[in-house]
C-alpha positions in Angstrom: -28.2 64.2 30.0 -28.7 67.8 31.2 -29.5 68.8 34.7 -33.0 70.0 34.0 -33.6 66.8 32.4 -32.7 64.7 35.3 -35.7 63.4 37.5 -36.8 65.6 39.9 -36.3 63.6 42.7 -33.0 63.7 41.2 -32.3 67.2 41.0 -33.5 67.5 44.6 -30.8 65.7 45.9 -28.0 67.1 43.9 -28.9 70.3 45.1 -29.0 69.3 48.4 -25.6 67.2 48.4 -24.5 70.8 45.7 -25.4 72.7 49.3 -23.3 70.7 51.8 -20.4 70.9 49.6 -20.4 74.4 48.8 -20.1 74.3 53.0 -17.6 71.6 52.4 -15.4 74.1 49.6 -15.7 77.2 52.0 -14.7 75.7 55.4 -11.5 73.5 53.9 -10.2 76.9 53.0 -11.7 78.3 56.1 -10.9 76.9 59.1 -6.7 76.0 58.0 -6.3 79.9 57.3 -8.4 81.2 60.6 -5.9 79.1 62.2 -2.5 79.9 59.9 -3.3 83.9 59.9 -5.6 85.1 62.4 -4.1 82.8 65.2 -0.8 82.1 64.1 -0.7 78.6 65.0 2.5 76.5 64.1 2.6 73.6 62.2 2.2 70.7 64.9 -0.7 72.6 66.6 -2.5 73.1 62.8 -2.6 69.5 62.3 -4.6 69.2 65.8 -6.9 71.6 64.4 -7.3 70.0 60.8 -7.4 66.4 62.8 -10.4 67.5 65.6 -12.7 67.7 62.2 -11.7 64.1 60.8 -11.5 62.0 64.5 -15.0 62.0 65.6 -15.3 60.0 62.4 -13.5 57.2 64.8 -16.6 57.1 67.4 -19.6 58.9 65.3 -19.4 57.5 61.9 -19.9 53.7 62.0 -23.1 54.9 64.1 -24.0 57.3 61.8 -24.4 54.5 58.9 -26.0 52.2 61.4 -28.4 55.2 62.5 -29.3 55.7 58.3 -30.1 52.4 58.5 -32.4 52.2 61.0 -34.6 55.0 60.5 -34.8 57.3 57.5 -31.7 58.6 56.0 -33.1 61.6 54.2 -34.0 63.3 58.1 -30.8 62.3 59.4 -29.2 64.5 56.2 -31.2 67.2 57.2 -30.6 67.4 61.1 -26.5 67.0 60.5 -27.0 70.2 58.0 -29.4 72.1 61.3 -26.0 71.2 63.4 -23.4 72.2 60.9 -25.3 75.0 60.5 -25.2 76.2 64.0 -21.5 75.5 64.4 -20.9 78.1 61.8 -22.9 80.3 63.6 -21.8 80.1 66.9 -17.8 80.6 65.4 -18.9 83.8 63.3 -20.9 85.1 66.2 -17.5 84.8 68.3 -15.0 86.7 65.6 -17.0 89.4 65.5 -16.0 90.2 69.3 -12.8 88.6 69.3 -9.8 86.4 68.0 -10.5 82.9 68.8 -8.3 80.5 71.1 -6.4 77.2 70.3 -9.2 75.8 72.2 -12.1 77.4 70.7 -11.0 75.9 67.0 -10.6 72.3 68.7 -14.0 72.6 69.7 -15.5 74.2 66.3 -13.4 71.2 64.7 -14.6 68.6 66.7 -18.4 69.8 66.7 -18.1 69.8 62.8 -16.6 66.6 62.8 -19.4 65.0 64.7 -22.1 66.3 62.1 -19.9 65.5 59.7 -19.9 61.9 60.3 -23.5 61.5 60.5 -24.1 63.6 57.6 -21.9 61.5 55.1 -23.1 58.0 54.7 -27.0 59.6 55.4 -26.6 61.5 52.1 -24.6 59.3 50.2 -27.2 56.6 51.0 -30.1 58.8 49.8 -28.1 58.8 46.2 -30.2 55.8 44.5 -33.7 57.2 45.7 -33.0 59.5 42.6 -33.9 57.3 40.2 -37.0 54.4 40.7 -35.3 51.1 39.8 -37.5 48.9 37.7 -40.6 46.8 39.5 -39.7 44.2 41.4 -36.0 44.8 40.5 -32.9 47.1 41.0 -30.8 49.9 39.2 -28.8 48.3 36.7 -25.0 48.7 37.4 -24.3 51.0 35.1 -27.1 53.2 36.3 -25.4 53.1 40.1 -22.8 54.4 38.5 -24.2 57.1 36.3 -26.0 58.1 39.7 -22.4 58.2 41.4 -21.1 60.1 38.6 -23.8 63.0 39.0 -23.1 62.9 42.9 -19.3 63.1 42.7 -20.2 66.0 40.2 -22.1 67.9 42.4 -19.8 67.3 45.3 -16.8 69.0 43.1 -19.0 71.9 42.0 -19.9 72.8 45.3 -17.0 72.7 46.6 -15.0 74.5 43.9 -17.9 77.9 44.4 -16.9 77.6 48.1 -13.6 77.5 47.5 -14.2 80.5 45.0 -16.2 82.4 47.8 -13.1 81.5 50.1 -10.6 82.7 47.9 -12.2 86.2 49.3 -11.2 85.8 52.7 -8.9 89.0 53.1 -11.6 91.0 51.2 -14.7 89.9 52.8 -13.4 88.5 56.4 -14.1 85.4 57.5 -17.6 85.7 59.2 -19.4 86.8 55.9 -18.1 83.7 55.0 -19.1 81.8 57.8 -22.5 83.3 57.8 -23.0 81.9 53.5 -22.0 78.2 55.3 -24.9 78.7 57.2 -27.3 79.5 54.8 -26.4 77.3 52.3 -26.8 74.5 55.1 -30.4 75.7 56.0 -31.3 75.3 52.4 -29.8 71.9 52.0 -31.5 70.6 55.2 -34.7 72.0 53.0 -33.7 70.0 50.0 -32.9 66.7 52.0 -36.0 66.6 54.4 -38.0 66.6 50.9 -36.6 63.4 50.2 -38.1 61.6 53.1 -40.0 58.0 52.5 -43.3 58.5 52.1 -46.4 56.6 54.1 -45.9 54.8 57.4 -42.4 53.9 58.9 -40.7 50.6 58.2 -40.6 47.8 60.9 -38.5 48.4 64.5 -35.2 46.7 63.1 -34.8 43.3 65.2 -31.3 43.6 65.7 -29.6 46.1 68.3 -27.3 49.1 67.0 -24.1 47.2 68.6 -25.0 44.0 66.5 -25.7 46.0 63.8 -22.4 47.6 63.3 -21.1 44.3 63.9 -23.3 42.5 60.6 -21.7 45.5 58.5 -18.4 44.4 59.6 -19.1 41.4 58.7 -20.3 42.2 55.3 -17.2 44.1 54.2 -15.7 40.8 55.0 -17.4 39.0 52.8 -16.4 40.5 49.8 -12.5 40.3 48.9 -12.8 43.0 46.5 -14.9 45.8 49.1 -12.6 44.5 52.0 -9.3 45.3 50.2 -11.2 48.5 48.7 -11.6 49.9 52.3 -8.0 49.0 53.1 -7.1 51.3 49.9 -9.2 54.0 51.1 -7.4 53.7 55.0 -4.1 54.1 53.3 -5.0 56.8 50.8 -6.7 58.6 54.2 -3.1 57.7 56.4 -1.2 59.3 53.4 -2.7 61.1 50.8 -5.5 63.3 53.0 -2.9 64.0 55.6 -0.4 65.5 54.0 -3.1 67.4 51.9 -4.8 68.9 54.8 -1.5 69.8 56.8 1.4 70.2 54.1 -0.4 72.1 51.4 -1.2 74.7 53.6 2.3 75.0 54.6 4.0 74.8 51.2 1.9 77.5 50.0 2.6 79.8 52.9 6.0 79.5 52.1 5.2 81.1 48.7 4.1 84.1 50.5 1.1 84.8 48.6 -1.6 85.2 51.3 -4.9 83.3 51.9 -6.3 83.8 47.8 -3.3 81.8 46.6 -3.8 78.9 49.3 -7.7 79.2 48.0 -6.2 78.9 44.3 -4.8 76.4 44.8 -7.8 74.2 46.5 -9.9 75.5 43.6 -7.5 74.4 41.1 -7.9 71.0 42.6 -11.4 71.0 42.7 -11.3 71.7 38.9 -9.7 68.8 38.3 -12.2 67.3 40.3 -14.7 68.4 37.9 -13.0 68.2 35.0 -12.4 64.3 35.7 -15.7 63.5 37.1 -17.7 65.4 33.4 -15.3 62.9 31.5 -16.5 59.8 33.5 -20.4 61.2 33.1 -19.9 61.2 29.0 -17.3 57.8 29.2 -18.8 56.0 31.9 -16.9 53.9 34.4 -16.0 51.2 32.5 -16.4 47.1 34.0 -13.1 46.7 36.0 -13.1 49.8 38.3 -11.0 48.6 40.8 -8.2 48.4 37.8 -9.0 52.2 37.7 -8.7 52.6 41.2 -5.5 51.0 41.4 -3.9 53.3 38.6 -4.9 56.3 40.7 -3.0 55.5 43.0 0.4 55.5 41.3 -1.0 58.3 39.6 -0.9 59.9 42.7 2.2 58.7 43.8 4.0 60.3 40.7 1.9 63.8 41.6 3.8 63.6 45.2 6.6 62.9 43.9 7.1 65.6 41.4 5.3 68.6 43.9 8.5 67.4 46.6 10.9 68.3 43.7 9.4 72.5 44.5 7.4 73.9 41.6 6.9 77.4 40.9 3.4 78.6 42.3 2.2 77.9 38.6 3.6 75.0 38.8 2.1 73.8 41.8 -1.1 75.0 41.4 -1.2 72.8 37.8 -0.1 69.6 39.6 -2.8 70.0 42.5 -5.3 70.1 39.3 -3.9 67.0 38.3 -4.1 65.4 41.9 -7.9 66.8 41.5 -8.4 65.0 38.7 -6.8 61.9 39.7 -8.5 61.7 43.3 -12.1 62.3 41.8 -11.6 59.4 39.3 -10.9 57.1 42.4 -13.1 58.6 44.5 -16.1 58.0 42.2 -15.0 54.2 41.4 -14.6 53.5 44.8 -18.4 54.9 45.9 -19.6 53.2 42.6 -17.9 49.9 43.6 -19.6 50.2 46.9 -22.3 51.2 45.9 -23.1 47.9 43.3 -21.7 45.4 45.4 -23.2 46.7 48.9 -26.9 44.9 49.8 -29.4 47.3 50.4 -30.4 46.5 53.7 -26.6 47.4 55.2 -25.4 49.6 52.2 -25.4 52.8 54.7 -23.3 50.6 57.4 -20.7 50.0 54.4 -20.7 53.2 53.4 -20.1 54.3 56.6 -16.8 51.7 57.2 -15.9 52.7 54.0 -15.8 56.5 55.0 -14.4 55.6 58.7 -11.5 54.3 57.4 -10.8 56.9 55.0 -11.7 60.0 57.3 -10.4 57.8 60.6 -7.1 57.3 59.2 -6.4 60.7 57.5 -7.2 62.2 61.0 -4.0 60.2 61.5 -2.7 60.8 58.7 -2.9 64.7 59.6 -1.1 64.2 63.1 2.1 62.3 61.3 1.9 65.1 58.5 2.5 67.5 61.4 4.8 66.2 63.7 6.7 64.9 60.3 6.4 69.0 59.7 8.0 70.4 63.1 11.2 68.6 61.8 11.5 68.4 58.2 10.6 70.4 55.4 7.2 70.0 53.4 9.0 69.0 50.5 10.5 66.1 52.2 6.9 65.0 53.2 5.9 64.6 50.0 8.1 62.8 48.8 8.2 59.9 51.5 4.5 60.0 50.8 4.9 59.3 47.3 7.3 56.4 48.0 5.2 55.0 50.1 2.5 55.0 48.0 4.4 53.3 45.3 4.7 50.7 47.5 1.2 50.3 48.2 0.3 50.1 44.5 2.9 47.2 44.1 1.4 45.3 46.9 -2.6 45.7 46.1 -2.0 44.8 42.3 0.1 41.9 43.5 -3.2 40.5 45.8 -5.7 41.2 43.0 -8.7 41.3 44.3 -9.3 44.6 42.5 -7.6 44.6 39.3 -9.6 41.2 38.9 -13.3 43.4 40.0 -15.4 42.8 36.7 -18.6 44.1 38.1 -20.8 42.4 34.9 -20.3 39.1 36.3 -22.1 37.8 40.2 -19.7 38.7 42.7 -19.1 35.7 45.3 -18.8 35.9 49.1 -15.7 33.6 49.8 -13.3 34.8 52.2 
């Protein structure tokens, strides 16, 4: 299926999602290299940075799902794009005076970060209102995860123009670029308010937001297969988003290539990204995605692996494709897998635990990546974090829960 034959309720909200991650693709590339070039920041003090955009996920996010929840999900998308939008603002309004401070970038970061983590599980919740399930009924699984597909697809597109726009950093300067972000953001707001529930509002929810994040809690629990799914997620976070947001940077400084190589190299994941998530639109998902999640991961453990052995900058910019490609083929399992399994009436609270514990821990993750930095070489990095993901591969397959997932058949509930 084409994109002007998708529902129009559809197309709105893939443009809108498109929108946040063209923001996504520019400030990724961004707000490292502000901090690498124009500041000079060393490589403990670049992790604080990449880190004060993934913590406030620890405080804001589980509220942010609880929040969707609550009241309508399409106006929280909108006002976390207004925010995001003024951040970018306020930063490109400063470099055009002066250079900014340590301090200044841990306070963009962090003011992201909190949008950030309302925006997500808002958006991501507004994914099945593109299609009307049947009356009385619900999407089919296998329509969830066509739905998924054509949300993970848009994510990747997005981001790979931003990063393309990025990738003109020493040409353009970074608050043309800031100054797009914000643009882009107003429009998406645009696109996401449209999706808002029509006729009156739903019923005062009985249950206060405290209780609330506790009954999502307890749903995760309930499920063996979403329970050790958000485990996954924590470790991939701790290990694999860490030492992509802190190490990459560094390795491809050392190539001495200058912000569009760093940029190439982030776009060359993203096509991966793409290139993985068109073959699982035209192949579908298949019944036992958490067996595909599971081989993603030692997929990505071999990609660590060889990248600490030191490519050429070919070389390396070829394996972050196939990371790309790898981490959008578990990315887009794991949302589907939430997605089907998650009741309605708390789906944004799982989404939201699902996202805190992969965006909690890489905020982690990013810290170790860069205290591991100050004393070793990148190299070295990446390979511990490909042994250590071997070893989480060994242990989830050994528990089962997911390589057992057959999403045709009812899932149970047992502990």
């Amino acid at each position: 299926m084409t994109f002007p034959a998708l529902a129009a309720r559809l197309r709105t909200f893939l443009l809108g999602f498109s929108g946040t991650s063209l923001a996504t693709g520019l400030q990724v590339v961004l707000l490292p290299w502000i901090a690498v070039s124009l500041v000079e920041l060393p490589a403990l003090q670049l992790s604080w940075v990449q880190a004060s955009v993934l913590l406030p996920n620890l405080i804001f996010l589980l509220f942010g799902g609880a929040l969707a929840d609550r009241i309508d999900a399409a106006r929280v998308a909108a006002l976390s794009c207004i925010g995001l939008a003024l951040c970018h603002a306020v930063l490109a309004y400063y470099l055009m005076h002066s250079i900014p401070s340590l301090a200044l970038l841990l306070m963009y970061g962090v003011s992201l970060g909190v949008c950030t983590a309302f925006l997500q599980p808002a958006r991501e919740t507004l994914v099945q209102r593109g299609q009307q399930p049947p009356a009385g009924g619900k999407l089919q699984e296998n329509q969830v995860q066509h739905l998924v597909t054509w949300m993970m697809l848009a994510q990747y597109g997005g981001q790979a123009v931003g990063m393309l726009l990025a990738s003109q950093f020493d040409s353009w300067g970074a608050e043309t670029l800031l100054l797009i972000q914000v643009v882009v953001l107003l429009f998406a707001a645009g696109f996401f308010i449209s999706l808002r529930r029509d006729g009156a509002p739903s019923a005062k929810p009985a249950k206060k937001l405290p209780r609330a994040l506790l009954e999502g809690f307890a749903e995760v629990r309930k499920s063996r297969a979403i329970f050790e799914l958000v485990l996954l997620v924590g470790f991939n976070g701790l290990v694999h988003i860490g030492v992509f947001l802190v190490v990459l940077p560094l390795l491809a400084e050392s190539y001495e290539r200058g912000a569009s190589y760093y940029a190439w190299l982030q776009i060359a994941f993203v096509v991966g990204t793409v290139t993985a998530t068109v073959v699982m639109l035209r192949r579908g998902q298949g019944d036992h995605p958490g067996r595909g999640v599971l081989m993603c991961l030692l997929y990505s453990a071999a990609l660590l692996i060889a990248i600490s052995f030191g490519p050429t900058a070919f070389g390396l910019a070829l394996l972050c494709a196939c990371w790309g490609a790898v981490a959008a083929a578990s990315a887009a399992l794991g949302k589907s897998i939430v997605q089907v399994l998650a009741p309605e009436q708390v789906r944004s609270r799982i989404i939201s635990i699902y996202q805190f514990s992969l965006f909690g821990s890489a905020a982690i993750g990013a810290l170790l990546a860069g205290v591991i930095s100050e004393f070793t070489a990148p190299l070295t990095t990446l390979l511990w974090a490909g042994i250590f993901s071997l070893l989480a591969f060994v242990l989830v397959w050994i528990s089962g829960a997911l390589r057992q997932l057959d999403i045709r058949q009812p899932q149970g509930t047992e502990d």
